[in-house]
C-alpha positions in Angstrom: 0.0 0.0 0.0 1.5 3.4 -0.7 1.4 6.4 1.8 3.2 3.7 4.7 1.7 6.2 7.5 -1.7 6.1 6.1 -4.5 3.7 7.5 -5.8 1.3 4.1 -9.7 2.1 5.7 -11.7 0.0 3.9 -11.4 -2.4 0.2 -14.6 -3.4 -1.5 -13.6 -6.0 -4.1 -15.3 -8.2 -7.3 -18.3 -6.0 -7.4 -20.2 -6.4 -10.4 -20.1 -3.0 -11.3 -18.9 0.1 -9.4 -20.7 2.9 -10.5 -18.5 6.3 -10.4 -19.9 10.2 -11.1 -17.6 12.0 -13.3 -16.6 15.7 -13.9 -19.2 16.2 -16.5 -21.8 14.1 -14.5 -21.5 11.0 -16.8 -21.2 7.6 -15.6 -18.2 5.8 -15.1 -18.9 2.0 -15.2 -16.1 0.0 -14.0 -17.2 -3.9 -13.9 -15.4 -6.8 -11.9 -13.9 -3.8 -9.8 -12.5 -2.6 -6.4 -12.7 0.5 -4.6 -10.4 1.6 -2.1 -10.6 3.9 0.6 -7.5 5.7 2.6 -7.9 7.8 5.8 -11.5 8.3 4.8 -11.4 8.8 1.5 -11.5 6.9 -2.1 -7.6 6.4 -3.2 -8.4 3.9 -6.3 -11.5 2.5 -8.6 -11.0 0.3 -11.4 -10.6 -3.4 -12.0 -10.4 -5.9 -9.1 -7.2 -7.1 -9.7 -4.5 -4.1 -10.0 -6.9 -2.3 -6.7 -6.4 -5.5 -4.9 -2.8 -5.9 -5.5 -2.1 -2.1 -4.2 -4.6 -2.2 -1.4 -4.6 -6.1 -0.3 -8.0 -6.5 1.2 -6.5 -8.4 4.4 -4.7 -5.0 5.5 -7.8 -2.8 5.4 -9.8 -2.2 8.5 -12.9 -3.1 6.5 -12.9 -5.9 4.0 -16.1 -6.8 1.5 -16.2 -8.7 -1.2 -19.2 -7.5 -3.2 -19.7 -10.6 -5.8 -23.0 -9.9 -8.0 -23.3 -7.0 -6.5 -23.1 -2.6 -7.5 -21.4 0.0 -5.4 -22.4 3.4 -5.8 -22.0 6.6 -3.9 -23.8 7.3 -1.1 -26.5 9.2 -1.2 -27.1 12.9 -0.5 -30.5 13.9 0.8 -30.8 17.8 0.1 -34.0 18.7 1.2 -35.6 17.6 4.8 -37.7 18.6 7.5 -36.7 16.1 9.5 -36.9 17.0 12.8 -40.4 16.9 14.1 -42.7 15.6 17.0 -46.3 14.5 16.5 -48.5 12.4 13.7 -50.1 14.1 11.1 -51.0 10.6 9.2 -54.7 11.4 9.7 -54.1 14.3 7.4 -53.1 11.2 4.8 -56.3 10.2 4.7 -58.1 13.9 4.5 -56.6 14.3 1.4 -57.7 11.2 -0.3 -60.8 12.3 0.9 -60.2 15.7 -1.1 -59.1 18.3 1.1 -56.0 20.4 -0.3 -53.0 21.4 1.5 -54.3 24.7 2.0 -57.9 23.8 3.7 -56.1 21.4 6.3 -53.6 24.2 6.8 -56.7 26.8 8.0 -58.2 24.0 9.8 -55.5 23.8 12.2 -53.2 21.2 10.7 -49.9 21.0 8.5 -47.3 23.0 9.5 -48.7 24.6 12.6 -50.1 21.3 13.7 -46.6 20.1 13.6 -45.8 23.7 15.3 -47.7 23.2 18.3 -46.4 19.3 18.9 -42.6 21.0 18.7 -43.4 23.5 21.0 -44.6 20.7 23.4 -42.0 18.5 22.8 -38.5 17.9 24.9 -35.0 18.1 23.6 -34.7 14.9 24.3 -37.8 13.8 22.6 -37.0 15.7 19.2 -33.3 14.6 19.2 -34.8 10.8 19.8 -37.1 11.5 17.0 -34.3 12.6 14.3 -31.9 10.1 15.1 -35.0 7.2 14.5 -35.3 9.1 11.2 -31.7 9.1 10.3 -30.8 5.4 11.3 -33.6 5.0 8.2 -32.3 6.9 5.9 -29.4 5.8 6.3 -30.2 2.1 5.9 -31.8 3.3 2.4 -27.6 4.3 1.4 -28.2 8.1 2.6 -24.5 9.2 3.6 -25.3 13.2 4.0 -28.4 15.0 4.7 -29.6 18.4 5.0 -32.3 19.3 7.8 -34.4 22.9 8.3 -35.5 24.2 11.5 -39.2 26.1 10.9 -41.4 24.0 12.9 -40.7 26.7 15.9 -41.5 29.9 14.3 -40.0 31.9 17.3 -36.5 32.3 18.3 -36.6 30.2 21.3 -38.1 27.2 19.7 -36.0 27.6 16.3 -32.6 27.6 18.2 -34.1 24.7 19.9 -34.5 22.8 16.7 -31.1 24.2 15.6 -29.3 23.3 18.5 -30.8 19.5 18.5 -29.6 19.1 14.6 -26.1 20.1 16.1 -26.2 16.8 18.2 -27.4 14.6 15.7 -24.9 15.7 13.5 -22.8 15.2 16.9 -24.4 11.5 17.1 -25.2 10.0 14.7 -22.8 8.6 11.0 -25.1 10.5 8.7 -23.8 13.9 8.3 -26.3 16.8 9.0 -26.2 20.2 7.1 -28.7 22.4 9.1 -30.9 25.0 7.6 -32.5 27.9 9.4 -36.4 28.3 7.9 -38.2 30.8 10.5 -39.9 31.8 7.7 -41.2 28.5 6.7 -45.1 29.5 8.2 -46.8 32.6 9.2 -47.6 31.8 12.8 -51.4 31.7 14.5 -52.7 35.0 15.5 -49.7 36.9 13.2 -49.3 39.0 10.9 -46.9 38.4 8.2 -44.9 41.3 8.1 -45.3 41.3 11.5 -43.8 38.1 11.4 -41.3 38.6 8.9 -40.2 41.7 10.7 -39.2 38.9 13.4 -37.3 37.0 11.4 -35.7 39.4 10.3 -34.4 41.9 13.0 -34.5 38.9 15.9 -34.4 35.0 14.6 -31.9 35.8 11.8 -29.3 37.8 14.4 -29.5 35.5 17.1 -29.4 32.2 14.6 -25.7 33.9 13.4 -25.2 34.6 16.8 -24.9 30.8 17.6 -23.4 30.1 14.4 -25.7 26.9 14.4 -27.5 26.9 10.4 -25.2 27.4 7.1 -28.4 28.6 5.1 -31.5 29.9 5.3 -34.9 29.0 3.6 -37.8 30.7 3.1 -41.6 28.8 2.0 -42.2 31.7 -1.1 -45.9 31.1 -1.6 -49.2 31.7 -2.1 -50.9 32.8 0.9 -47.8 32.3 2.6 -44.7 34.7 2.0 -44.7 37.1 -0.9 -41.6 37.8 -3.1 -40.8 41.1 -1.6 -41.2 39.6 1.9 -39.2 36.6 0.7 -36.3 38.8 -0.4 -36.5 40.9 3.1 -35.9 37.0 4.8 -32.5 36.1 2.3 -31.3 39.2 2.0 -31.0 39.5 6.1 -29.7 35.9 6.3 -26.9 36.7 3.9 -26.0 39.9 5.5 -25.4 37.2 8.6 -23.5 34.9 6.7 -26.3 32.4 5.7 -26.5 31.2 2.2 -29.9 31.2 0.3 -32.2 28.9 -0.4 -35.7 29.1 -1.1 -39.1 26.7 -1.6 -40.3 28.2 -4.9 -43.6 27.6 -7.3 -44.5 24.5 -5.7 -48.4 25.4 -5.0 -48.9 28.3 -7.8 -46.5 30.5 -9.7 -45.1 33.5 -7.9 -42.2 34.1 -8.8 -39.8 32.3 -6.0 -37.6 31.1 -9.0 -36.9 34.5 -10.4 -35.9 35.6 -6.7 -33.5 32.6 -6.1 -31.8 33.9 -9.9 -31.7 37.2 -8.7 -29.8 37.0 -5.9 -27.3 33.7 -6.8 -29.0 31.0 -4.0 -27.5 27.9 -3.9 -30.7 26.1 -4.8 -34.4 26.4 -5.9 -36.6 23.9 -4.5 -39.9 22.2 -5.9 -40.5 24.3 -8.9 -43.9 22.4 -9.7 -44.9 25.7 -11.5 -41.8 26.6 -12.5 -41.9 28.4 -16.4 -39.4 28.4 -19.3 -38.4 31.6 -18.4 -37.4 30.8 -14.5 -35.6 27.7 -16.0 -33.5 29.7 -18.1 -32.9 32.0 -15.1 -32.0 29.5 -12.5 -29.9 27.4 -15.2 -27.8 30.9 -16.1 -27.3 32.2 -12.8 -25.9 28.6 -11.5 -28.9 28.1 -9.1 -29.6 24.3 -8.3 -33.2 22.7 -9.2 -34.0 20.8 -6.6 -36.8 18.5 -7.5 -39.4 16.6 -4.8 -41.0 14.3 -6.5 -42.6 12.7 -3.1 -44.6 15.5 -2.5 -46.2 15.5 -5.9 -46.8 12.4 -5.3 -48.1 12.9 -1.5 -50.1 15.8 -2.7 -51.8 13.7 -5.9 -50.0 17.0 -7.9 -48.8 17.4 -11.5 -44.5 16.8 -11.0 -42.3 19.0 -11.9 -40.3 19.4 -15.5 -37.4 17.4 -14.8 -36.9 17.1 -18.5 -36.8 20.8 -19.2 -34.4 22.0 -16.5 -31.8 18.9 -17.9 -32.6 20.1 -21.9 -31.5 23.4 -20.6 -28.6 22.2 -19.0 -29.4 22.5 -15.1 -27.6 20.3 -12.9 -30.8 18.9 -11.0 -30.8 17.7 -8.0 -33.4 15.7 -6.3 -34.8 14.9 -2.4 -37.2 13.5 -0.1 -38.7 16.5 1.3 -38.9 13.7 4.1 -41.6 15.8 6.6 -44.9 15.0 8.2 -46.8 16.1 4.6 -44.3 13.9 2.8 -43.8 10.8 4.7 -40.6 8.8 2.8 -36.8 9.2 4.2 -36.0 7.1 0.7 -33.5 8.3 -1.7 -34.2 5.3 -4.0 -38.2 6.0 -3.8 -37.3 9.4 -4.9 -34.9 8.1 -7.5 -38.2 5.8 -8.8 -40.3 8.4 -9.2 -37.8 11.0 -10.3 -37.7 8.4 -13.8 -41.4 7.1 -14.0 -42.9 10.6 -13.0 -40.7 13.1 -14.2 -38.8 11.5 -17.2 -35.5 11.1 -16.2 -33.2 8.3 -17.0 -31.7 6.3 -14.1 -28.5 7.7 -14.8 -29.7 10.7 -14.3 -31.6 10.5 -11.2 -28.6 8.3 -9.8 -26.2 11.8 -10.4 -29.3 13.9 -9.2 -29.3 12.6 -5.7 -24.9 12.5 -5.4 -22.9 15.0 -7.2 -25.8 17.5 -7.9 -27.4 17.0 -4.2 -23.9 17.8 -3.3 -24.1 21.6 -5.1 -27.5 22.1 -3.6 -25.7 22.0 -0.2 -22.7 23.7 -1.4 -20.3 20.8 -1.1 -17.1 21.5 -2.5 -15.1 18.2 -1.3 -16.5 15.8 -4.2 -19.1 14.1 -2.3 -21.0 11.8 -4.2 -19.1 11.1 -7.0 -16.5 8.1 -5.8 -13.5 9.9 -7.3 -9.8 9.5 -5.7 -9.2 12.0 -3.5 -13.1 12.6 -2.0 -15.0 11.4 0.6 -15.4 7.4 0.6 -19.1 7.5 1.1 -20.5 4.3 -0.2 -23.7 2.2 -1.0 -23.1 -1.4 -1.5 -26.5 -2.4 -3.1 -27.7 -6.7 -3.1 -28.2 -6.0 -6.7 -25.8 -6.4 -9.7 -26.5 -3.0 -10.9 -27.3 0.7 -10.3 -30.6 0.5 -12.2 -32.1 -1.6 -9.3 -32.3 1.8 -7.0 -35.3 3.1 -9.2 -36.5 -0.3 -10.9 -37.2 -2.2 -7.9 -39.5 -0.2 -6.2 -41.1 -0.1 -3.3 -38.2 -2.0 -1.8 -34.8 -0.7 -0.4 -31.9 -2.3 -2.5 -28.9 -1.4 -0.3 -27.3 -3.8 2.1 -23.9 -2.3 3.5 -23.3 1.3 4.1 -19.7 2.9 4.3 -19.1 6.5 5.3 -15.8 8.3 5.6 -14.4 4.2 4.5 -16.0 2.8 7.9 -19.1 0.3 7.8 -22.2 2.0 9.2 -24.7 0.2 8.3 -25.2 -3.5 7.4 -28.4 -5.4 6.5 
């Protein structure tokens, strides 16, 4: 092994096919092949034999051999809400029975259902809750994830959140990318610039303050927040050092996507409404689609455009949106719908949730892509190829788990 000071952390050998995410966001295929990881991250990929030679399997710390079997990177969940107390799965069956998003929301439930149960709720009960949540998405390959506060919606209970995504990040293998969303709701009883004028002049401040979120979202809706009030929320988190992001056309057209354009955020989220025009905006000015597909499908909504952000050359991303409205911490049932409902190739949606999940969180290590020199976060799947993710759905393909080169999860 070269590097004689260096730990050989972990060699997965005689995999079928070890599926790698290039520069350009091809595929690289390599078949009968190794992967090798040093100190934590990937040092070779290719064919079994020349790996196995340079990195002998018996001196790693962590030895597979993956016959029949595809390796590909780990997943990267960009989008969550996460962290939550309470059961809204009564609302499930409301809107079968017809109700939209919006009449459950002025009857008390959604997000300030979920509100009130947070409130009510223990550190100790919501940092039980997340770390349930994260032991299942990472079973389902999910190596990084990104969770927002805004089930608070006032300083005291937002820092709460904040502070509790710290320790899971703290406790638990998955790596946690928090997210400050005090403007995710308008609160009971409030108005909204009222409220906004909160978020602005006291959440924000004291957020930075703890240094405890790297961006901040805002829910840039109908009957929720308006553009200008939208821009009032970002424009104040980046004054404090927090990167925008922002929910955008997801329930009716507003105009979120222009926003996100206009001022460079890292990513633009949902976009069911999105037009040609925003496309062309987000795709110039370098903002990341980030598609949900689960909530389209949670909601019984049209999905998003997949195929006319890729024709115009945007880097999409896709994501759970795993939250009480959109019950699924599954990459792979994301991945599935992403190709039946919204036209993308598996290919595609395999790069959608690694390398371009990664630029929706700003990652600028190489995460998700299995190239020498980045992070050796891995998916072992008991299938002998990376098609299985979105073709077998309804059931979670992977079996063994590797972040940083060290087994974390084994079926």
């Amino acid at each position: 092994m070269s590097g004689r000071n260096s730990e050989l952390t972990a060699v997965v050998h005689d995999a079928k096919e070890i599926v790698t995410i290039e520069a350009d966001g091809s595929l690289g295929i390599y078949e009968d092949a190794a992967i090798a990881v040093v100190d934590g991250e990937v040092a070779r990929v290719g064919a079994t034999g020349p790996v196995t030679r340079e990195y002998p399997p018996e001196d790693a710390s962590f030895a597979l051999d993956a016959g029949g079997k595809a390796v590909i990177p780990g997943f990267i969940d960009p989008h969550t809400h996460a962290l939550f107390a309470g059961d809204r799965s009564d609302e499930f069956e409301a809107k079968l029975q017809g109700k939209t998003y919006q009449e459950i929301l002025a009857d008390g439930g959604g997000i300030l259902r979920t509100v009130r149960s947070v409130r009510e709720a223990s550190d100790e009960e919501l940092l039980s809750n997340v770390l349930s949540h994260l032991d299942t998405m990472l079973a389902h390959g999910t190596t990084t994830v990104e969770i927002k506060s805004g089930y608070g919606l006032d300083t005291e209970t937002e820092l709460q959140m904040l502070a509790v995504i710290a320790r899971a990040d703290d406790q638990h293998a998955v790596d946690v990318i928090p997210t400050f969303m005090g403007a995710h709701a308008i609160p009971e009883s409030r108005d909204a610039d009222e409220y906004v004028n909160e978020v602005v002049e006291e959440q924000i401040p004291a957020v930075a303050q703890q240094g405890i979120a790297q961006f901040c979202d805002v829910f840039c809706e109908e009957g929720v927040f308006s553009v200008e009030q939208s821009r009032r929320v970002l424009e104040a988190g980046e004054e404090y050092g927090l990167t925008p992001k922002i929910h955008a056309e997801e329930l009716a057209h507003i105009g979120g996507t222009q926003l996100a354009a206009e001022l460079g955020a890292t990513s633009a989220d949902h976009l069911l409404y999105a037009t040609q025009e925003d496309i062309d905006a987000v795709t110039e000015a370098g903002v990341v689609p980030v598609l949900l597909p689960g909530t389209a499908f949670g909601l019984g909504a049209e999905f998003a455009d997949a195929r006319a952000f890729l024709d115009a050359g945007a880097p999409v991303a896709i994501a759970t949106d795993f939250n009480p409205n959109c019950y699924s911490q599954s990459m792979g049932f994301a991945a599935s719908l992403s190709c039946v409902e919204m036209g993308m190739t598996p290919a595609e949606s395999l790069v959608a949730g690694t390398k371009h999940a990664g630029m929706a969180l700003d990652m600028a290590d190489g995460s998700g892509t299995l190239q020498p020199g980045t992070p050796g976060d891995i998916a072992v799947l008991d299938a002998p190829s990376y098609v299985h993710v979105p073709y077998n759905f309804g059931v979670n393909a992977v079996e063994t788990v590797l972040k940083d080169g060290e087994a974390v999860h084994r079926a």
